[in-house]
Backbone bond lengths (Angstrom), bond angles and torsions (degrees), N, CA, C in turn:
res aa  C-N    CA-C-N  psi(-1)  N-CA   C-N-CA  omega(-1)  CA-C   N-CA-C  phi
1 X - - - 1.433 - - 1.540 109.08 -
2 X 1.261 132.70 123.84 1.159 142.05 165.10 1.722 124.43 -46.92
3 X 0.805 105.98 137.70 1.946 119.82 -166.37 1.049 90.79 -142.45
4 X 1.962 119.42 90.47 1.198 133.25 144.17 1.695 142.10 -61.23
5 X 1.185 112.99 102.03 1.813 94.60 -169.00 1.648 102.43 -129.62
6 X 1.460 91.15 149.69 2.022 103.19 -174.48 1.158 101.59 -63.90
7 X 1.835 125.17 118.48 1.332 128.58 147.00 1.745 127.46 -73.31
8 X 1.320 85.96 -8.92 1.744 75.79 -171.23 2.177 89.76 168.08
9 X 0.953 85.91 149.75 1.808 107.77 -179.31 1.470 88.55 -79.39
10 X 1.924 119.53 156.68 1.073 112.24 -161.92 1.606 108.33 -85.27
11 X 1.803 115.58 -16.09 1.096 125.64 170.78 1.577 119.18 -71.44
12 X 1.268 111.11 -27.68 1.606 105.94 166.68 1.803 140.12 -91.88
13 X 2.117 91.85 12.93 1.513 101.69 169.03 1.306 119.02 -84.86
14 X 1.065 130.23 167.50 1.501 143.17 -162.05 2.164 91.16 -66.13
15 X 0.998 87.21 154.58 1.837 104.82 173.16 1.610 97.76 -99.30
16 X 1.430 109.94 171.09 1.658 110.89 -171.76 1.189 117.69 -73.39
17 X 1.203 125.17 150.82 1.315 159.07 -156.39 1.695 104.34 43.38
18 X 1.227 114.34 45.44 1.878 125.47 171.26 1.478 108.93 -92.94
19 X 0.832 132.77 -166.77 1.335 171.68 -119.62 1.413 141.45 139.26
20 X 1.246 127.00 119.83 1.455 125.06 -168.50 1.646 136.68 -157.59
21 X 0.961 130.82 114.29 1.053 125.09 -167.07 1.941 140.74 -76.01
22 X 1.203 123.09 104.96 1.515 108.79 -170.64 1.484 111.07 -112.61
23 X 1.706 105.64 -174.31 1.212 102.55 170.02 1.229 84.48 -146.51
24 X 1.655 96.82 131.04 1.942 112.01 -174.37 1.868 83.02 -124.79
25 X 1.671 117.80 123.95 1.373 119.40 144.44 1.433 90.45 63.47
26 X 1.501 128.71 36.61 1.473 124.49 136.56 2.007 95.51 83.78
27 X 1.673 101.68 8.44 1.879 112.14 160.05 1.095 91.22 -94.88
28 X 1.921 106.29 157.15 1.526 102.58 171.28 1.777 82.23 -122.26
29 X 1.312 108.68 131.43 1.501 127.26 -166.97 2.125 103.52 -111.99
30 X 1.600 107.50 149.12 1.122 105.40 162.49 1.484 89.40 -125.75
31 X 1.182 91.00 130.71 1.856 134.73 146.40 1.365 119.72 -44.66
32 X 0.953 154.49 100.61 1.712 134.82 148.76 1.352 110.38 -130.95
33 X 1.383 92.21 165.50 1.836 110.51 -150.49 1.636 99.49 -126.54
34 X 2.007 110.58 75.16 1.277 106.88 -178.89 1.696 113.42 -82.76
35 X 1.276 101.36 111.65 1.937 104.41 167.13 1.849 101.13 72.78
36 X 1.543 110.64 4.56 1.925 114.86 -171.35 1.149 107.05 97.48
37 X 1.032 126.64 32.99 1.830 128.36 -175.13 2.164 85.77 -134.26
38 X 1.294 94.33 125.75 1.365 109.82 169.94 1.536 124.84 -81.36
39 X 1.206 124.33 135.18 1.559 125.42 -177.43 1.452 102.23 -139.87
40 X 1.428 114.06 157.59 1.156 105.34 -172.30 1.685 80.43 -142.78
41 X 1.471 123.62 150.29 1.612 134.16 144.75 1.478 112.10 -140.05
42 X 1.799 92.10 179.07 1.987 91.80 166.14 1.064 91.20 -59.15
43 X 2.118 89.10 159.39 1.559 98.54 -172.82 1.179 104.94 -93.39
44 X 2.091 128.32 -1.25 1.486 117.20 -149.10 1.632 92.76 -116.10
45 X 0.952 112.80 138.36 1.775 132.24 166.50 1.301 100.69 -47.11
46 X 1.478 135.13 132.93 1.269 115.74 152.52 1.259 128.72 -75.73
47 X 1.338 136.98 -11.74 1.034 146.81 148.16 1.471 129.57 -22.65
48 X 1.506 131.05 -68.94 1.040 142.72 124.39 1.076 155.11 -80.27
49 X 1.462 102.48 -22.38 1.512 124.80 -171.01 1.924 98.90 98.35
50 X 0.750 116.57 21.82 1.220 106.66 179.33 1.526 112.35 -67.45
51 X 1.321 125.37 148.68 1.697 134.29 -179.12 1.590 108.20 -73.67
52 X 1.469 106.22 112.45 1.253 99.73 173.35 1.248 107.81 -95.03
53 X 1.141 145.44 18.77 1.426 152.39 158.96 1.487 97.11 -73.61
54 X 1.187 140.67 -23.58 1.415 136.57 157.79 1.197 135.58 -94.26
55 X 1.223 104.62 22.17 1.749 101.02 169.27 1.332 115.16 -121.78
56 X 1.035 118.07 -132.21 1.829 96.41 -168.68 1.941 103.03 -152.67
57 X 0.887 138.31 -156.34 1.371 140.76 -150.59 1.472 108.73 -143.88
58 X 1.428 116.00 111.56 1.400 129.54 175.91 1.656 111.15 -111.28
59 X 1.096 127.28 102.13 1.071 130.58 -174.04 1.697 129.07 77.23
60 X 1.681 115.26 -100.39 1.282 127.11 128.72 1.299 153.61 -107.39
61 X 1.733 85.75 26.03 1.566 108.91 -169.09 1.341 111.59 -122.72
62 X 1.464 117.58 149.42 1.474 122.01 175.09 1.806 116.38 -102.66
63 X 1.214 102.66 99.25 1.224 104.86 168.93 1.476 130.83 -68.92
64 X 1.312 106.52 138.79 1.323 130.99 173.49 1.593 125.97 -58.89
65 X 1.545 120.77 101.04 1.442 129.17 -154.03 1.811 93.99 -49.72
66 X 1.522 120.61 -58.73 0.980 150.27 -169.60 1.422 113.28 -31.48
67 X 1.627 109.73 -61.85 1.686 113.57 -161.19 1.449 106.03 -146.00
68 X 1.827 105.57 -2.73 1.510 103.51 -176.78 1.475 113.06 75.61
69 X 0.900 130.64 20.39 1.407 141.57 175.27 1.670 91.18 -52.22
70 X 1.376 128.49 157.52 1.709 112.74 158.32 1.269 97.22 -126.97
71 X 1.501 129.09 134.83 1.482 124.70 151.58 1.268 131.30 -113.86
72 X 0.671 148.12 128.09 2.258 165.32 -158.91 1.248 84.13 -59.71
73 X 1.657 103.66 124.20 1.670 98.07 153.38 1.230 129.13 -56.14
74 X 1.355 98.95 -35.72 2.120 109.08 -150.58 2.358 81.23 -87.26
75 X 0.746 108.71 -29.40 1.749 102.38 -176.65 0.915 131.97 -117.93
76 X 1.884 112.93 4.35 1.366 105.92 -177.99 1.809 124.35 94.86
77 X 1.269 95.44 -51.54 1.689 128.15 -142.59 1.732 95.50 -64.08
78 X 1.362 118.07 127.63 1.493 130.45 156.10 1.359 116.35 -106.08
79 X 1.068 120.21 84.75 1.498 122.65 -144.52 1.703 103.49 -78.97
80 X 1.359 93.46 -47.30 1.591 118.80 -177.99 1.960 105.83 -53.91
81 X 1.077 104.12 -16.62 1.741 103.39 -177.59 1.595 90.99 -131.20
82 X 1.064 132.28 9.10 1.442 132.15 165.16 1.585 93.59 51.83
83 X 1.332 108.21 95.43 1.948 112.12 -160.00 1.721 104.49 -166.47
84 X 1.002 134.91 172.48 1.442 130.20 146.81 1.742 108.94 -152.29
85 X 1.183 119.98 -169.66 1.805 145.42 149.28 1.201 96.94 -126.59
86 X 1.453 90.30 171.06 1.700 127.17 -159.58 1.924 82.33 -91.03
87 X 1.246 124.28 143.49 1.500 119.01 164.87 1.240 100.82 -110.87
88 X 1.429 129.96 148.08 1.370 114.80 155.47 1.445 130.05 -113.51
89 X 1.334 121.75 165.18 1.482 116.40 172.95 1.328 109.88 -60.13
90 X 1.513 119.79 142.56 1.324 145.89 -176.78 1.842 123.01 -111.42
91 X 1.111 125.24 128.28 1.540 124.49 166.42 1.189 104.58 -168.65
92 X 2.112 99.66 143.36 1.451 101.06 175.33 1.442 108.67 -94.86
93 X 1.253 133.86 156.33 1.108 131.13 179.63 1.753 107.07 -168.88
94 X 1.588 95.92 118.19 1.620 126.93 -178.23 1.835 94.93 57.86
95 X 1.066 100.21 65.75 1.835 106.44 177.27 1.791 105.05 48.79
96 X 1.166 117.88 25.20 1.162 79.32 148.95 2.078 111.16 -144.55
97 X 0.952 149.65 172.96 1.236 174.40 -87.82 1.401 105.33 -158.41
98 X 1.225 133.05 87.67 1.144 130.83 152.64 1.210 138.90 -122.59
99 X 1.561 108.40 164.14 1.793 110.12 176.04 1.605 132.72 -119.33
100 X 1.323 112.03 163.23 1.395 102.48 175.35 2.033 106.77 -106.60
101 X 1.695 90.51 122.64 1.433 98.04 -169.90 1.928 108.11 -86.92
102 X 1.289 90.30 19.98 1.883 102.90 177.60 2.038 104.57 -113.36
C-alpha cells in the first residue's frame, strides 16, 4: 500500500537541471529536475554517505558532490561502481510534491 508524504510545495522544488535536498517523514530525499520532469531518491551515496541533494545533474543522473559517483534518476542504478539508491515514486498533487516512502 502506498504511503504518500509532502516533500516540498511545487514552488519550492529545484528548477531544471537542479538538485536538492529534503526531508519528507524523517527520509532525507534528493530532488532533481531532469529536462522539467521531477525525480526524487535517497539523498545519501552509499559510498560515503555523501549528499546527493548537493551535487548536480549529468545527463539523467545525479551525481555525487563527494566522489562523482553518478546515479539514474528513473533506476537508481550506479552501474559504473556496481551500486544503487532506493528511488521513489513521485506525484504532484494540489501544488504540492509528493512521495511514496513504500
Amino acid at each position: 500500500m502506498a504511503e504518500w508524504v509532502k516533500v516540498c510545495s511545487a514552488g519550492e522544488a529545484p528548477g531544471p537541471g537542479k538538485v536538492q535536498q529534503f526531508a519528507a517523514a524523517g527520509v532525507d530525499v534528493c530532488l532533481a529536475n531532469v529536462d522539467g520532469e521531477l525525480a526524487a531518491m535517497d539523498n545519501w551515496c552509499p559510498h560515503r554517505q555523501g549528499p546527493l541533494g548537493e551535487g548536480w545533474i549529468e545527463g539523467n543522473a545525479v551525481v555525487c558532490p563527494w566522489h562523482a559517483w553518478a546515479f539514474d534518476c528513473r533506476t537508481g542504478e550506479c552501474p559504473e561502481e556496481n551500486s544503487h539508491v532506493k528511488v521513489f515514486a513521485l506525484k504532484q498533487q494540489g501544488g504540492d510534491v509528493l512521495i511514496d516512502l513504500h
